[in-house]
C-alpha positions in Angstrom: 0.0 0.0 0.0 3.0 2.9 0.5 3.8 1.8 -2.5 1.0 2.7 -4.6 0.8 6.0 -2.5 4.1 6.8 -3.6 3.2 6.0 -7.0 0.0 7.4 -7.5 1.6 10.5 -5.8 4.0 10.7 -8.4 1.7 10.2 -11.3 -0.2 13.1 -9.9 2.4 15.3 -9.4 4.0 14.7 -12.7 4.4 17.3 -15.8 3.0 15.6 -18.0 -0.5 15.0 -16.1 -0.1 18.8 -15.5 0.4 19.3 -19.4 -2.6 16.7 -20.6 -5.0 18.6 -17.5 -4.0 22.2 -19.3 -4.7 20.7 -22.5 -7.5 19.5 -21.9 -9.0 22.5 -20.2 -7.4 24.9 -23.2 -9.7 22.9 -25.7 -12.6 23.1 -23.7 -12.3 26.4 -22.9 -12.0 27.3 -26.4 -14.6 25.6 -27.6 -16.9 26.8 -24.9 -16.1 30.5 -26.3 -17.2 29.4 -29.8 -20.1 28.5 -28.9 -21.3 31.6 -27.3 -20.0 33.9 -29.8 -21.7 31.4 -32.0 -24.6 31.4 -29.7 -24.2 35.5 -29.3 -24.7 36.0 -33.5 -27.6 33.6 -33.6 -29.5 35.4 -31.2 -28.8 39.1 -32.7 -29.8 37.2 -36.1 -32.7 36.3 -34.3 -33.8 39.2 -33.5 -33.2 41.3 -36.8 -35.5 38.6 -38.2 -38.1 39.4 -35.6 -38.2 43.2 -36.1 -38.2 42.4 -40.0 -41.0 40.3 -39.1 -42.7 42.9 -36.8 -42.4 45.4 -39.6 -43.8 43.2 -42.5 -46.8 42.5 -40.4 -47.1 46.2 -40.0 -46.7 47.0 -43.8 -49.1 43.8 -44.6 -52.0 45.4 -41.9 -51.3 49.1 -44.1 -52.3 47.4 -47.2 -55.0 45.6 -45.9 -56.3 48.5 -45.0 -55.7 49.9 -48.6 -57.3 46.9 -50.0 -60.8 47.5 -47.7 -60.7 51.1 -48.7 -60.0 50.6 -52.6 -63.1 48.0 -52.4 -65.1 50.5 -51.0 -68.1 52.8 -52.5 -66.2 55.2 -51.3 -63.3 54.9 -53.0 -65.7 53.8 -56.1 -67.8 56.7 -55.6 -64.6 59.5 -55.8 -63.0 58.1 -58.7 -66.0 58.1 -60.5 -66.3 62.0 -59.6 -62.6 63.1 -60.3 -62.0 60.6 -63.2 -64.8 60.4 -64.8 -66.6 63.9 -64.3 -69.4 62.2 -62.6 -71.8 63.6 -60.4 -74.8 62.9 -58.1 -78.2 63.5 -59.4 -79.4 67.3 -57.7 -75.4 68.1 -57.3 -74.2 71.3 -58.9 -70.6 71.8 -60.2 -68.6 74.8 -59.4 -65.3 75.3 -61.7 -62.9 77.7 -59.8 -60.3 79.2 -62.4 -56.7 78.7 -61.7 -55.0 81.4 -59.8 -53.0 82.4 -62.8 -56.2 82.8 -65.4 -57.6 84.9 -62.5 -54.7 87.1 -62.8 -55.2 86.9 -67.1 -58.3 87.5 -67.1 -58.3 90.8 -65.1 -55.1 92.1 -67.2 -55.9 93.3 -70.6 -52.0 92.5 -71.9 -52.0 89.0 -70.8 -52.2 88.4 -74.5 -49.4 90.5 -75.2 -47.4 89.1 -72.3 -48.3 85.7 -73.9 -46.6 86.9 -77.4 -44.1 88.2 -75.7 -43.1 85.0 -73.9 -43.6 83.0 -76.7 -41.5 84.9 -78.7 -38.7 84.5 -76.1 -38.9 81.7 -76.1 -38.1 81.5 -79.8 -34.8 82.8 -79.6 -31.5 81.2 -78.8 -30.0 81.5 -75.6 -27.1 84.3 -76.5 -30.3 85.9 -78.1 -32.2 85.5 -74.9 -29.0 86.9 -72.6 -28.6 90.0 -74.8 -32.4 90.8 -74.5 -32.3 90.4 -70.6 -29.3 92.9 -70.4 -29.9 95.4 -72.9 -33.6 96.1 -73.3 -35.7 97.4 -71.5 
């Protein structure tokens, strides 16, 4: 029995156990941060997947919604006014000029200013510079 105390003494306080031990715990070790850098990416992957998901879902509800309202007599009912120049029966339409035709149709030269412009815009563009500059 000393014997095998002595020997099993030895074997445990040898080097090379000490070496094989390290070794051992190296590998492990590295392995063991692999796998939660590993397990570190998955779970950011995870959850850039999940806020793509969130945000589908929200874009798919929008056009939902888009579809209910474009099946709609509502939706029916304006096109048919501003597309087609429709109207319901007892309605009266109101044409309000554009702002510049107001402004035409109070000034008595907006035909010359029109001659004018078109005539400018006749001309080439060293044409156009020396009218700016020099006339008046």
């Amino acid at each position: 029995m000393p014997g095998n105390k002595s020997l099993s003494k030895v074997i445990l306080s040898s080097k090379i156990l000490f070496l094989l031990a390290l070794f051992i715990l190296v590998f492990f070790s590295v392995n063991l941060v692999k796998e939660v850098v590993n397990k570190r990416d998955l779970q950011q992957d995870i959850d850039k997947l999940q806020a793509e998901i969130n945000s589908l879902e929200n874009r798919n509800e929008e056009l939902s919604g888009l579809i209910d309202y474009f099946n709609s007599m509502d939706f029916v009912e304006t096109e048919a006014r501003i597309k087609l120049n429709l109207k319901k029966p007892g309605e009266s339409i109101i044409i309000v000029p554009e702002e510049e035709n107001i402004n035409n149709y109070q000034d008595g030269s907006s035909l010359n200013r029109q001659l004018i412009s078109q005539s400018v815009k006749d001309l080439s563009n060293p044409l156009k510079w020396r009218k700016y500059f020099f006339s008046f």
